[in-house]
N, C-alpha and C positions, 0 to 999 in steps of 0.2 A: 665193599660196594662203593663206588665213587659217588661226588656228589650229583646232585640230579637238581636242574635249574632251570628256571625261562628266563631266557634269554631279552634284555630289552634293547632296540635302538634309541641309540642317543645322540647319534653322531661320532663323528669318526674323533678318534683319542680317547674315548670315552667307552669304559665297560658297567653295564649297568643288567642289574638280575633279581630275579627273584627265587629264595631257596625254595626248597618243597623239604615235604617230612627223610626223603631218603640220603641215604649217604653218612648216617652218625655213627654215633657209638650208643645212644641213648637206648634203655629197655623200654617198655612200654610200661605207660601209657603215654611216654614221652616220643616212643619212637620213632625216628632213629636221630634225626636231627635237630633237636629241640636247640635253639638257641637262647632260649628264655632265659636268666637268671631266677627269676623269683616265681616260679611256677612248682616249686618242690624237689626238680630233678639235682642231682648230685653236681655243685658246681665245679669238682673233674672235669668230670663228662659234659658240661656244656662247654669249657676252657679248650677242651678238643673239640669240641664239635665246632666251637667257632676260628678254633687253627687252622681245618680242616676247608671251612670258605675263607677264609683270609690266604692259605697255596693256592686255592683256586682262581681268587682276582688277584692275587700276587701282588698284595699289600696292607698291613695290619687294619685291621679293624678297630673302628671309633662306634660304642653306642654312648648311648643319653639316657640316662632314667625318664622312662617316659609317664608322665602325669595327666594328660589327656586336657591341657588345655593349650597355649598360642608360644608357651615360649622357645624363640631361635638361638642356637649356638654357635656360633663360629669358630670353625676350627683352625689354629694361626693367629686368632688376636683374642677371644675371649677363653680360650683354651688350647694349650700349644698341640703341637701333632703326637700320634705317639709314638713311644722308643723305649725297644728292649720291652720289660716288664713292669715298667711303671705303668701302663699303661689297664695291665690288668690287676695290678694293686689300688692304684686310683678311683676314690672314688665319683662316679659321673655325677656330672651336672643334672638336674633336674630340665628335661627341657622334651620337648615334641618333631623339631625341628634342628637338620644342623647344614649347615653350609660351609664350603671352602674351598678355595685355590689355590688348595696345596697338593699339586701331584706326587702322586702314591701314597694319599690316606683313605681310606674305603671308607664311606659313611654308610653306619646299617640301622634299619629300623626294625621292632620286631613287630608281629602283628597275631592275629590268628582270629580273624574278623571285622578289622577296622580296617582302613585303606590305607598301605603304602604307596606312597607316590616320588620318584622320582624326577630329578629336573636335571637341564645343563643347557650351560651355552659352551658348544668347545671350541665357538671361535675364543672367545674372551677366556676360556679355562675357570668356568667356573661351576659347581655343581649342588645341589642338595638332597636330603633325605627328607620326608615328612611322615610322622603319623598322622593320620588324619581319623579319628572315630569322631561318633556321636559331638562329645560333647568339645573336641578340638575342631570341630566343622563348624561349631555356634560360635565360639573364640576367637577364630580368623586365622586357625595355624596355616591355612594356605595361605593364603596372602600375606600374614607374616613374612613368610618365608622366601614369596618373592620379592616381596617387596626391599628383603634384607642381600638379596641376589640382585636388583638393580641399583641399591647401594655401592655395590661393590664393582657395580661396571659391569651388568649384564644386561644386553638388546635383546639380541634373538634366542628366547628361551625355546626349549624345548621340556616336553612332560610325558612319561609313562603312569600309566593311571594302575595298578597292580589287583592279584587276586584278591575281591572282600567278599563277604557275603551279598548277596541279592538282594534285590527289592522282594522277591517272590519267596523269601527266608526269613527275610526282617522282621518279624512281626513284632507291632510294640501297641501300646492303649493308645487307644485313639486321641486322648488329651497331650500324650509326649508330641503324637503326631501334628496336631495342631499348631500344638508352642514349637516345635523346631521347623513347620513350616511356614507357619508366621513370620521367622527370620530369613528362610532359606526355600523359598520355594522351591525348586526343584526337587529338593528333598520328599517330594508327597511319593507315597507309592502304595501298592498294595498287594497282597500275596495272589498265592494259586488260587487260596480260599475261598477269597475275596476280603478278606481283615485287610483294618489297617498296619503300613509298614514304611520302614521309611527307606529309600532311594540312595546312599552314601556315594555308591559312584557318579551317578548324577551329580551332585550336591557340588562332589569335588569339581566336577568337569564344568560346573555354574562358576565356584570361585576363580579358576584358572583363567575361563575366558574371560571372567569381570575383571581378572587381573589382568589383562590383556597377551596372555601364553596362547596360542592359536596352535601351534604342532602340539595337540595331543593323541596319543595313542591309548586305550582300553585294553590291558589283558582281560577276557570277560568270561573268567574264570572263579565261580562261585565256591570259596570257602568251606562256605557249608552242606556242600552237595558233593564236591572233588574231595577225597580224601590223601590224595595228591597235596593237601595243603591243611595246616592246622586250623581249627573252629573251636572254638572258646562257647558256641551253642550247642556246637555237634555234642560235646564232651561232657555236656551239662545235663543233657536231653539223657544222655547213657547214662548220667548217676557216676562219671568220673572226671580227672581234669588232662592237661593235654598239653605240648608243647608251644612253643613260638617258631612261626619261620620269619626273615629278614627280607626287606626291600635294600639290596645292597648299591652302592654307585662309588666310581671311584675313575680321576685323571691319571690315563695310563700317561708311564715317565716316560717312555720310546718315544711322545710326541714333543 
């Protein structure tokens, strides 16, 4: 089975996606394409599965150890590109955020509830990957990250906002809700139920435009409702655990 993706606009030079669970080799409960390292599946079987989206955007694949708070990596000066197998012998940086201008390195985030988000300017060739959950939403890993993208000489950003869970999913104690909208209003939301819950796409689409990124797009495709896409609640809620899919982005060389 080939792989199965949505597709983002980014602008032209620019290939930008999000996995979904199909197209691996993974058994379940990882099914099929877990790209997760440290979710329990056979690291084999994710070193394929992530081969697998690396032919697909047709250029190795860079993750980050991701820790759920603000820090960016750049790839080209804080970390070089990869080549050959060092790259899967290496171990990643700790970090939430990667950026770089270096055509034909795919930047991937994984997720499975938290919001991948995507960025590029491809007039200037430049691009990033963000994890964005809960508690990298309070941190500023958005704005980090662009802020480390007009460092580098980037105007006209553009942002695909990817599948997370819902406000109508999210449900947390009204006290989380409070404290993380205390910082992040937009972040307020609330279920089907009527519980309190918090908003993360929102949240993101507040920092972006605070950051002044105006072209955003929403894929508004709930996590934990689509099975189409890994959930880190879904899995919990069943009494089992469950893979990661990627918010992929990468400067195709042709340009």
């Amino acid at each position: 089975m080939p792989v199965a993706a949505v597709r983002a606009d980014l602008g032209t030079g620019v290939t930008a996606l999000f996995t979904t669970r199909s197209g691996g080799v993974s058994p379940e409960p990882w099914g099929s394409l877990n790209l997760g390292a440290n979710v329990g599946d056979d690291p084999l079987r994710v070193a394929r599965n992530r081969q697998r989206v690396s032919t697909l955007v047709g250029a190795p694949l860079v993750f980050v150890s991701q820790v759920h708070a603000d820090g960016v990596v750049h790839i080209g000066s804080d970390l070089p590109a990869p080549g050959g197998s060092r790259a899967e012998a290496a171990t990643p940086p700790e970090a939430d955020a990667i950026v770089t201008d270096l055509v034909g390195t795919a930047l991937a985030v994984t997720v499975a509830d938290c919001v991948p988000v995507l960025m590029a300017d491809p007039d200037r060739r430049l691009v990033a990957a963000v994890h964005a959950g809960r508690a990298g939403i309070l941190a500023g890993v958005v704005e980090r990250a662009v802020d480390r993208l007009r460092r580098l000489g980037a105007l006209e950003l553009r942002a695909v906002v990817g599948p997370c869970v819902c406000e109508g999913c999210y449900e947390v104690p009204a006290a989380m809700r409070e404290e993380v909208c205390a910082r992040v209003p937009a972040a307020h939301g609330r279920t089907r139920q009527g519980t309190p819950s918090l908003d993360l796409r929102a949240a993101v689409g507040a920092h972006l435009e605070e950051a002044g990124v105006t072209r955003v797009e929403h894929v508004r495709r709930c996590t934990m409702e689509d099975d189409a896409f890994y959930s880190h609640r879904r899995a919990t809620r069943a009494g089992t655990t469950t893979g990661r899919f990627a918010g992929v982005v990468v400067l195709d060389p042709s340009v």
